[in-house]
Phi, psi and omega in degrees: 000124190286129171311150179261154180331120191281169180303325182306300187337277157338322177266348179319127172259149188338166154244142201325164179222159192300346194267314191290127169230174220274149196280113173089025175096357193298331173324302173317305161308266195324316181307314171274339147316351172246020194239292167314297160335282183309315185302290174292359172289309213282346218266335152330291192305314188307311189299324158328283173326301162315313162268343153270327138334299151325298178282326162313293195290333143304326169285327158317308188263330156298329183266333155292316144319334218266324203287344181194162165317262192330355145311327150349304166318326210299339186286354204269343184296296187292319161305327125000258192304307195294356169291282177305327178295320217244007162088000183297171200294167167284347153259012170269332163304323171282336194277327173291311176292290191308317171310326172296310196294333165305311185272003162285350185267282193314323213263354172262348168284344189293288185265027156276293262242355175291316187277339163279341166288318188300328232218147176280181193307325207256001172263321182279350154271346170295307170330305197274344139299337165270318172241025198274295167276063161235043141252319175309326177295289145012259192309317194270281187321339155286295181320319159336268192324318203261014191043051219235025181327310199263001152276326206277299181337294195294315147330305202277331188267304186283008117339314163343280169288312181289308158012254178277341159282283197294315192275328217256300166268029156270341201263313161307336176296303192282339172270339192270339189300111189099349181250131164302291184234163171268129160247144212235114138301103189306345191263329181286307193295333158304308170299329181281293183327302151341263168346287179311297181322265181357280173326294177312331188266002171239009119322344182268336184297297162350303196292305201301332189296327200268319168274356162283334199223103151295323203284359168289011177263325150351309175301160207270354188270175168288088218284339155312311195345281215267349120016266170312305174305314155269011184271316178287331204277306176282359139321300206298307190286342190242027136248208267355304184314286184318322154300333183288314196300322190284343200255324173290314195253027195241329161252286215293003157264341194309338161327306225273016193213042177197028182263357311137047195249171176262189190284168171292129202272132174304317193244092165295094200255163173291174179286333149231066153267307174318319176288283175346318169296309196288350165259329162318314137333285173314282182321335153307243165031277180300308196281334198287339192290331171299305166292351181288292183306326218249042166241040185285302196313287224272358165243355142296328175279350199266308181253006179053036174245155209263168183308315185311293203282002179259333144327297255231301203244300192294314220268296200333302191312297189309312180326284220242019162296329184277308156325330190273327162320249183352306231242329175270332147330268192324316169302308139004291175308319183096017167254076185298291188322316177287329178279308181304318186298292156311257229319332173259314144352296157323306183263018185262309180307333161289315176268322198298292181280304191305300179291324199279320202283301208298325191271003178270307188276006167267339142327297173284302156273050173032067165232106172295080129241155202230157177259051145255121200269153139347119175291290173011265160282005149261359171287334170285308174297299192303321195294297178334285203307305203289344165289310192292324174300342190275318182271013186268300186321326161309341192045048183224139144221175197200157235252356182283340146303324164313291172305343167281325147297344171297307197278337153301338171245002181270315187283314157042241157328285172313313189291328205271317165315324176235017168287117176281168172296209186274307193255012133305327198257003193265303182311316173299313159284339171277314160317342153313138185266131166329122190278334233251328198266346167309302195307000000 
């Protein structure tokens, strides 16, 4: 028989409860014991945070250094600007900026292709569509602003050329060196080639239209007008192509651009270290890009060299420095196929995108450019393309093509170099005396 409870027992009191308080202060106590608790979790968690930070943003700022030589330059930035503020000639002001722009080019090609691995094909190709050329976009859309049309025309053909000439044959030079022959996939490199021939001709249609019917300066209209007019309606149209281009190599082709990858990147950044860098970038970009155009006048006359050839040669070199990188690696290497691939890629983003986009925002901020190009230069752009389709299209290459390209883009240079401008060479012809007033 079990004893029955004693009265201590019986009297024992319940345990305590949150409505209840505690006898001799334990409540105080507890309280304060989870009030001691809770501080050093949080103030941990805080240090935590704090120290990853520091480091994501340190890993960050290393592999971006890390990433091209040319960051070396980096110092030309600030000198740049403390330049352009402080009144120094236009040319050292231009010579500082353009100088600036190199490792700012690299360093926005780094983290697009960092922030495009983070994306699936088709956001990462609208990425590398957007910020892939977003120093010519940049670059043009300053030029844009400062009315600077027939640097941004030239700048956009000569982009092109360095391209589809220069990059395309150093990439034949390095691989073919020691080779009887190279092979080229022939079915990408058709398809691409194709696509440029189009993309090109139709940039060219403009030009072409203006130098068939002379007699249109005679009319009581704006012998530009209808020009302008087809100039915007084929902007329209050849980004509609580039989507569809986006759309072919990103489904339904896609096999045919993926036989091919690059290496696996070592220095990996998150998505957002990769954006940060990549605006931070831009924003480099846009002011350097601003002193640069708007010390053009004054290193032209400083150096006496024509607009044409500082559109055309000089502004290009920032643009397709990190491409002439990669694509001269990649060659090395014996991944040809991948080096063709960027390299006409490139210039299809260039004609498909860039130029139809650059005359839409000059539509919207009511600057009339038109793809009426330089006849010059559009006879250098036909001849180019129609060379290159000749020696691609064979699926062979060997490094005296390479050099033939080269050398095709070194003569060039030179003529552009001593071709005067438009209202130089319109002033050069009106001081000749008509021989006819002789007779």
């Amino acid at each position: 028989m079990a004893n029955p409870a004693s009265p201590i027992q019986a009297q024992s009191p319940s345990p305590p409860t949150d409505t209840m308080p505690l006898l001799n202060g334990q409540r105080h106590a507890q309280d304060q014991d989870q009030t001691s608790q809770w501080q050093p979790v949080s103030g941990g968690n805080r240090q935590h945070v704090s120290l990853r930070v520091s480091r994501e943003a340190w890993h960050a700022l290393s592999a971006t250094i890390r990433y091209s030589y040319s960051n070396v330059l980096l110092v030309c930035v600030p000198l740049g600007i403390y330049a352009a503020e402080h009144g120094w000639s236009p040319a050292a002001v231009f010579t500082l900026n353009f100088l600036a722009m190199f490792p700012l080019a690299s360093i926005l090609t780094f983290s697009t292709e960092q922030l495009a691995a983070e994306f699936g094909s088709v956001i990462g190709g609208l990425i590398n569509a957007t910020f892939g050329n977003a120093v010519e976009m940049i670059v043009g859309i300053s030029a844009l602003k400062e009315g600077e049309i027939s640097i941004v025309q030239s700048s956009m053909i000569g982009s092109i050329l360095s391209s589809i000439l220069l990059i395309l044959g150093t990439s034949f030079f390095c691989v073919g060196v020691g080779k009887q022959t190279v092979d080229i996939n022939i079915d990408i490199a058709g398809i691409l080639t194709s696509l440029m021939i189009i993309s090109c001709s139709s940039l060219i249609i403009p030009s072409a239209l203006y130098i068939a019917n002379p007699g249109s300066n005679d009319s009581n209209h704006n012998p530009n007008d209808y020009i302008l007019n087809l100039s915007r309606t084929t902007s329209i149209i050849l980004l509609i192509f580039y989507l569809l281009y986006l759309f072919f190599q990103s489904y339904t082709h896609s096999h045919l651009f993926t036989e091919e990858e690059e290496d696996e990147q070592s220095d990996k950044l998150s998505t957002w270290s990769s954006s940060t860098v990549l605006i931070l970038a831009t924003v480099g970009v846009a002011v350097c890009s601003d002193y640069l155009i708007d010390s053009v006048d004054g290193f032209v006359e400083a150096l006496g060299v024509s607009r044409s050839f500082i559109g055309l040669i000089i502004v290009p070199i920032v643009g397709n420095a990190g491409c002439y990188v990669a694509t001269v690696k990649w060659s090395r290497t014996g991944k040809i196929n991948l080096a063709v691939s960027v390299i006409v890629g490139s210039t299809l983003q260039i004609s498909l995108f860039v130029t139809p986009f650059l005359v839409i925002v000059g539509w919207i901020i009511g600057k009339d450019m038109t793809l009426q190009f330089d006849t010059f230069e559009t006879i250098a752009l036909t001849m180019s393309v129609l060379i290159v389709n000749c020696l691609v299209r064979d699926g062979q290459t060997n490094y005296f093509e390479g050099v033939l390209l080269i050398g095709t883009y070194v003569t060039i240079a030179i003529a552009f170099f001593v071709h005067p401008d438009s209202d130089t060479a319109i002033n050069l012809a009106g001081s000749i005396p008509n021989i006819t007033n002789f007779a």
